[in-house]
N, C-alpha and C positions, 0 to 999 in steps of 0.2 A: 526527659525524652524516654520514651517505653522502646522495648526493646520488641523486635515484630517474633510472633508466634509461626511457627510451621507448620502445616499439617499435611503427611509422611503420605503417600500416593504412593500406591502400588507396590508396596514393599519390597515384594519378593523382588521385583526388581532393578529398586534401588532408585527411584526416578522421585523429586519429591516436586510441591510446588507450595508457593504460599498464599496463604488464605486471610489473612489479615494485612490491613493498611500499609503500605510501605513505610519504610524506615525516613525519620527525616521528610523534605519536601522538595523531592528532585526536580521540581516546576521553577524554584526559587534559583537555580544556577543554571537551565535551560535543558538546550541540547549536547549532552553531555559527548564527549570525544573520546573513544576509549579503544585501548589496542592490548590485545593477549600475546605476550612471548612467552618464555618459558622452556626450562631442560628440566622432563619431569623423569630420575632417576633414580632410583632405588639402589644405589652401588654394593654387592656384597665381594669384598676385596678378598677373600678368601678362593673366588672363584679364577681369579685372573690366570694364576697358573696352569688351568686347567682347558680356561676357554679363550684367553687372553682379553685385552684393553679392551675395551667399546669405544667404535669407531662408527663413524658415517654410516658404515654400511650394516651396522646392528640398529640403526634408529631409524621406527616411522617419523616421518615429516608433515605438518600442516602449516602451511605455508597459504599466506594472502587470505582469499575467503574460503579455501579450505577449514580455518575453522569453525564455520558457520553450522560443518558437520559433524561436530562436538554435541549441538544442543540437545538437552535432555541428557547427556550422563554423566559419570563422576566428574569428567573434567570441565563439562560444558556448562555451569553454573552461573559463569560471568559475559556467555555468549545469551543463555538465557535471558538474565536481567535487562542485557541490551536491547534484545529484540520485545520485551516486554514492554518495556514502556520508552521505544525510539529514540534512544539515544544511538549514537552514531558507531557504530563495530565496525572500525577500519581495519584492514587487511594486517595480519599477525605470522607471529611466527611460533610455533613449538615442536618442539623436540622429542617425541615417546621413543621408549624401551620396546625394542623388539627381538633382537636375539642373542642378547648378551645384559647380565648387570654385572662385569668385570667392569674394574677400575677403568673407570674416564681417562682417554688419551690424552694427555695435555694441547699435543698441537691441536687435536681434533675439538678440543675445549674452545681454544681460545680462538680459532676460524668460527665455532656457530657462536658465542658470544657475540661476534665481532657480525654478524649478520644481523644478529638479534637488534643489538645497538643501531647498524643500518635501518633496520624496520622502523624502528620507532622514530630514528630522526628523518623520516621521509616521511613522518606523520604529523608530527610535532607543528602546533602546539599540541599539546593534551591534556586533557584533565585527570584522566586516569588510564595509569598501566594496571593491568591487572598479571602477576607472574604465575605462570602455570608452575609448579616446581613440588617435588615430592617433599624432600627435608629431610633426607639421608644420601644425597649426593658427595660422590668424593673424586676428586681429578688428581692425579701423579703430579704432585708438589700444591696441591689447592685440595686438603680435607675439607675445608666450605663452602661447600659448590654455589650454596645456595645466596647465602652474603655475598661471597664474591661478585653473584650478576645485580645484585641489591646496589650491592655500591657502585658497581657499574656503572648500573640504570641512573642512581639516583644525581650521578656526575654528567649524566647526558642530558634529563629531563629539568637539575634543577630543583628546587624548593616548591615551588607552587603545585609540581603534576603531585598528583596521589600514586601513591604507590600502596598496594594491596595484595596479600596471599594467605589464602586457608590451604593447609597439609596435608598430608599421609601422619597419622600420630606415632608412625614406628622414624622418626626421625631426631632432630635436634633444634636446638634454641643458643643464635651464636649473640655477641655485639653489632657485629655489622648485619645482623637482619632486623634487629630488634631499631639499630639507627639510623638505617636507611629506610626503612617500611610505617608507613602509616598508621596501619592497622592489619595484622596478621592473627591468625589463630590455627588450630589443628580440627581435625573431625574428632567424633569420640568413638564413635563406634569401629568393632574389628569383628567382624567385616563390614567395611567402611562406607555403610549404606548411607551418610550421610553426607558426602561431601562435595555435592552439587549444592546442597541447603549453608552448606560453610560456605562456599562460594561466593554466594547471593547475600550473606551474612558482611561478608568483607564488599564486596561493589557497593549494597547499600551504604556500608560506615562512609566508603570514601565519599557517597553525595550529601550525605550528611555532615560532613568534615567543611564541603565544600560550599555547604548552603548556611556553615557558618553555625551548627548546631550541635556538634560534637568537637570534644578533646580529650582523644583515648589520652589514658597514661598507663603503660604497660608495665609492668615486673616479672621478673624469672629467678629460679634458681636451678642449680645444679646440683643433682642430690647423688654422691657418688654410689647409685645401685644398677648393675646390670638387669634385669628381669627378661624372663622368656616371651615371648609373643602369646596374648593373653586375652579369649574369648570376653566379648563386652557384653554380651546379650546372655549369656547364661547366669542367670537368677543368683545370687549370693558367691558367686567366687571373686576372687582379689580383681581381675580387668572391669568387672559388671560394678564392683563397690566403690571405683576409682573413679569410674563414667558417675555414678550417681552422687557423689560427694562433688565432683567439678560442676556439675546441672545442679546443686544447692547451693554452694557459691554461686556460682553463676544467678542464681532469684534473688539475692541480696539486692538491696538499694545500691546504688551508683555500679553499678558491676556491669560492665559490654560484655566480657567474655572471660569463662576460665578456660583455659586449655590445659592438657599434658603430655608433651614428648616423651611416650613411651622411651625412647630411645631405640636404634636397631645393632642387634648385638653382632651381629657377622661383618664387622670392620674392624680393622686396627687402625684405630684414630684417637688422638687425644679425644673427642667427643662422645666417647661413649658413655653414658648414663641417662639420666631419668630428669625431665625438664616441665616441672609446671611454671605458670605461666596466669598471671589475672592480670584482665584489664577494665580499667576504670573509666569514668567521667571526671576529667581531671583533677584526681585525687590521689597523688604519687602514694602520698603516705599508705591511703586504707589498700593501695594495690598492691603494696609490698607488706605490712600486717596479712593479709588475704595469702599471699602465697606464700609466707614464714608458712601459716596454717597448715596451709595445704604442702607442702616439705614435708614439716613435720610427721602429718599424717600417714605419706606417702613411706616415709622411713620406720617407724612405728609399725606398719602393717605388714615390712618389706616381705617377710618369712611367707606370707601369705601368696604373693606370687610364684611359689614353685610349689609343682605338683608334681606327683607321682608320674613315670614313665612307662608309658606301654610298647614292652618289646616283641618283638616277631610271636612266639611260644604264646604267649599268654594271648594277646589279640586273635591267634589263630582257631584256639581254644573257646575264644569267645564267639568267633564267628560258629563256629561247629555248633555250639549249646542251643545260638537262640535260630540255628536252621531246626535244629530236633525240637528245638518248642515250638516256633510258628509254621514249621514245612518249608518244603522247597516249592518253585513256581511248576505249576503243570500247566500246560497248553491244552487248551478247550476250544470248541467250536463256537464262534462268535456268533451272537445275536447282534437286531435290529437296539442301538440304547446303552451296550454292555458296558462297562467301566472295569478297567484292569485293575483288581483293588491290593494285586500283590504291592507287597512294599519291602525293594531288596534293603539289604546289609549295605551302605556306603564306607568303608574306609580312607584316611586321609594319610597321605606318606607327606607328613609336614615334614620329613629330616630331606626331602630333596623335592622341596619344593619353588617354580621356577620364580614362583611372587616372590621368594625371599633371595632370588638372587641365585638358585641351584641351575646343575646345566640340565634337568627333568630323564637325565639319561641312566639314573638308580635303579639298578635289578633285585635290591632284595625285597621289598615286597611281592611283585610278580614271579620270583622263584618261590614265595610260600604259598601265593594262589597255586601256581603250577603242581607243587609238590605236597599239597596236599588235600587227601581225597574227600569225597562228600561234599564239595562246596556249589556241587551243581553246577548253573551256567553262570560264567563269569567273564567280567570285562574288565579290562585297564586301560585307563583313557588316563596318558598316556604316556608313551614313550619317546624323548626326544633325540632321534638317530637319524636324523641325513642320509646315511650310508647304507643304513638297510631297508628304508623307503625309496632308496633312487635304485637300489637292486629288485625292489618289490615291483616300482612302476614298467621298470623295465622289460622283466619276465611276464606281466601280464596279466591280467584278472585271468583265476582256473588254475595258475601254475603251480606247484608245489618247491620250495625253493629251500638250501639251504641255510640258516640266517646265524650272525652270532652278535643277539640284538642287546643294546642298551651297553654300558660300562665304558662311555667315549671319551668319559670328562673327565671323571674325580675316580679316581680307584676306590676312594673312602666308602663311594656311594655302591660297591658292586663290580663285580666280574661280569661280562658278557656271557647271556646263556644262547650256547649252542646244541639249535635243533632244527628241525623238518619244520614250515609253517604253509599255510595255503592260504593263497592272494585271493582273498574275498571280494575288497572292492577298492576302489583309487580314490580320490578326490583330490579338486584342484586344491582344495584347503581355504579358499578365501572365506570366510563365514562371519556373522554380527553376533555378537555376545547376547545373548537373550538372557540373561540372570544374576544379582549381585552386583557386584560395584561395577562391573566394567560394562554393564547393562547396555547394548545400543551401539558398542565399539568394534569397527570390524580389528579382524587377526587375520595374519596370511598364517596359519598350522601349516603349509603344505610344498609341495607335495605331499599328501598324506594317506595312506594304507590303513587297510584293515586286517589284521593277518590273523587265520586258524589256529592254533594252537592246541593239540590232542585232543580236538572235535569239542572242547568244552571251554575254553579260554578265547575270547575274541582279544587281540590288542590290537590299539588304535597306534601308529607308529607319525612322529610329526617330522617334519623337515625346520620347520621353525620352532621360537621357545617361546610356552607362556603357560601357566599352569592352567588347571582345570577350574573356568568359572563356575562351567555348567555342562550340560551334553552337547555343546553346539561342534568340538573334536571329535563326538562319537555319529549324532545324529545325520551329516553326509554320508553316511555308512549302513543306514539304515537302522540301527540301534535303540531300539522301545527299553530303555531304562527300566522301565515296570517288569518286564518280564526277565531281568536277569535277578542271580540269588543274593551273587555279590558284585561289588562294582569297586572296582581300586582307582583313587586318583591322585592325582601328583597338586596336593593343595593343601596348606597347614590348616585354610582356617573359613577362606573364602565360598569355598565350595559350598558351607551351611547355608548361604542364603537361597541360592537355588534348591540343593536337594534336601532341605527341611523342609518343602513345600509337597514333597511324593514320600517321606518315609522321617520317622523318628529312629531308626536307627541306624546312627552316625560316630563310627569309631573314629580314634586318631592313633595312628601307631607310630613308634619312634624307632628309624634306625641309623645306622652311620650315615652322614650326611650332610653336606656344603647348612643347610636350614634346621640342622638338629637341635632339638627342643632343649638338650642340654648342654646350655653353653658357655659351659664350664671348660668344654675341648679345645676349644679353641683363644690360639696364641693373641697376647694385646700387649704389643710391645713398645706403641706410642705412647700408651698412660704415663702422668706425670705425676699423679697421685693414686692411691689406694682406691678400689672400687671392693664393693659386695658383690656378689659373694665370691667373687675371686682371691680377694683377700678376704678372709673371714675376722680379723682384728680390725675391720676398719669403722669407722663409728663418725656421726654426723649430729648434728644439733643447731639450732636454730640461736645466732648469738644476737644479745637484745642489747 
């Protein structure tokens, strides 16, 4: 049985669909009966102190046919499928990240768990659950968020329902997901523009499972290597050669899927390390040869994944050169056709960023825009502070107020800078992601502000958290991205797939911070054994 080919629609923003035959003959088991739960969590445990648990009231909810308004983006892959070829999407339940990735509450775990299970067995029978779930979940006393609802499910539903989930690849590979799940796999890409296409990759397996024509056999290992969060799409470095060696396995005969669990480094969990992952057409043996391979590889190359670090000084330095090379933006009188063909400087403050779990309330990048001169017109989209957006809304578009913005969460991340700012414009904050992975997703940002800052700095100030997809935090504001010089956002990595579409020049700078690229700072005091490069004596090998 061939594996179905993809063809990637509309890139920039992340939306794909498939253009060849279905997988399997979903004719052959009917009208298929299928329900999405799921707790999709990115936990980074380092933030709890700062922002505390995640609770109820940090998570968006899709509940019943709420999900139906998934389709078309990252997470909507498996509501897709459904409605593609009428199989039956009965009323679901999921869980998203909205203003917190601190450690999962336990009580609060096991009440939505415990809903979850309700949902499905007021569905039941079924042929397929599909689990929405990231793959770096951790709840206070439950570091496997994700097995944990695996085995759950799989004690409610039984042997016969399919159990199915494609990931977030900055996660983990436990026992109980590998033996409760049917067939699971991760996206490859970072920025994870594919994981609507994983989606439809695991729904198909399952009808294929079920029309009696497949029998994945899955293998993993655990390669004791921490690595940093690591660009997949840029041409020859360590994340881009990692994607292309799993898509060569992956073409092999008998092969359904290669995956690899990056791993995500901002938790103290025994689980932290690096997890690939083949799966086969039931050939345990060639599945676990396959991923020795890829081990191997993966450890062999490790040095490869750490690069050099760009700090405040030098990034600032670089933005100043290439303003003196290409110019600053100048305002012109518009014609009838005109096309803005400025193209600013984008910077990415990956060390406090909110996708990896930061509280987006880091001031040192925006004190080096502030503080330093020449940078023209400049924006920072944004800052997440409550406190001085509910002072901004208050005082009123026109008022000049005085703010002491950002530094609410992590100290690590920044001191509050105190100054004069002027209340440009309000929004409610409700807005649809129009770019990269979260393509299509509404965000409540808001209440959210636009505040002046010494008549050349706009920043966009957010009541909620979530980092920077794209300009959909700036654009209620009025904000033509083209015509500023520079533009700071609170995003490690996502950010590229929007604004590589208006500009090639796209910095990343690293400073103190809950998402810091070097993470080596941070304390990992569940390990049970030696990990790289934390320990640097520690050494692995493939035993035959």
């Amino acid at each position: 049985m061939k594996r179905r080919t993809f063809n990637t629609l509309a890139v920039t923003a992340g939306v794909t669909a498939i253009s060849s035959p279905l997988l399997g003959s979903p004719g052959k088991v009917g009208k298929l009966r299928v329900c999405c739960v799921g707790f999709f969590h990115e936990t980074n445990t380092y933030l709890t102190e700062g922002m505390g648990e995640t609770t109820l009231d940090n998570m968006r909810i899709f509940r019943g046919d709420e999900i139906k308004s998934l389709r078309g983006t990252a997470l909507g892959g498996a509501v897709d499928v459904c409605e593609e070829n009428g199989w039956e999407l009965l009323p679901g339940l999921i869980y998203g990240p909205d203003s917190s990735f601190g450690l999962v509450n336990a009580q609060f775990w096991n009440d939505a768990k415990k809903e979850m299970l309700e949902t499905l067995r007021a569905q039941m029978p079924l042929d397929i659950v599909y689990l929405a779930l990231h793959g770096a979940g951790v709840v206070d006393g439950t570091p496997d968020l994700e097995g944990d609802l695996a085995e759950s499910v799989r004690g409610l539903v039984g042997q016969d329902t399919m159990i199915v989930w494609s990931g977030d690849l900055h996660g983990k590979i436990t026992d109980k997901m590998r033996d409760n799940m049917n067939f699971f796999s991760a996206c490859k890409k970072y920025p994870h523009l594919d994981m609507n296409e994983a989606a439809r990759d695991a729904m198909y397996r399952a009808a294929a499972i079920l029309a009696g024509e497949s029998d994945p056999t899955p293998a993993y290992r655990k390669v004791p290597l921490m690595i940093p969060l690591s660009n997949t799409e840029e041409e020859g470095i360590f994340g881009n050669q990692l994607k292309e060696k799993c898509i060569e396995i992956e073409n092999r005969p008998g092969v359904l899927n290669c995956s690899v669990m990056h791993g995500f480094p901002y938790q103290d969990t025994d689980f932290i390390g690096v997890y690939p992952m083949v799966t086969t057409e039931n050939n345990a043996e060639l599945a676990q040869d396959l991923v020795d391979e890829l081990s191997q590889w993966i450890w062999d190359h490790k040095d490869e994944a750490f690069y050099p670090l760009n700090d405040l000084d030098s990034t600032m330095s670089t933005v100043l050169a290439m303003l003196d090379r290409d110019g600053r933006y100048e305002r012109q009188q518009p014609k009838k056709g005109d096309i803005i063909d400025h193209t600013p400087i984008v910077i990415g403050d990956a060390a406090d960023n909110p996708g990896g779990g930061a509280g987006g309330s880091g001031t040192h990048l925006l004190r080096a825009l502030l503080e330093t001169e020449g940078l023209g017109k400049v924006a920072f989209i944004s800052i997440h502070d409550p406190e001085t957006a509910k002072a901004a809304v208050a005082a009123g578009v026109g008022a000049t107020i005085d703010v002491s913005l950002g530094g609410k969460f992590e100290p690590i991340a920044g001191e509050p800078i105190k100054t004069k700012a002027y209340v440009k414009s309000i929004s409610d904050g409700y807005e649809f992601v129009r770019g990269g992975t979260a393509y299509g997703i509404p965000y409540t940002f808001g209440p959210s502000v636009r505040l002046v800052i010494s008549d050349t700095v706009d920043v966009i100030v957010i009541s909620g958290l979530v980092q920077a997809y794209d300009d959909s935090q700036a654009r209620p504001h009025g904000i033509a991205i083209q015509e500023y010089d520079v533009i700071g956002v609170k995003s490690g990595n996502h950010f590229r797939a929007f604004y590589e579409n208006f500009t090639d020049k796209v910095l990343i700078v690293d400073v103190p911070g809950a998402t810091s690229r070097d993470i080596t700072l941070f304390e990992h005091t569940q390990l049970t054994a030696p990990i790289y490069p934390l320990d640097k004596t520690t050494t692995f090998s493939v035993a035959k």
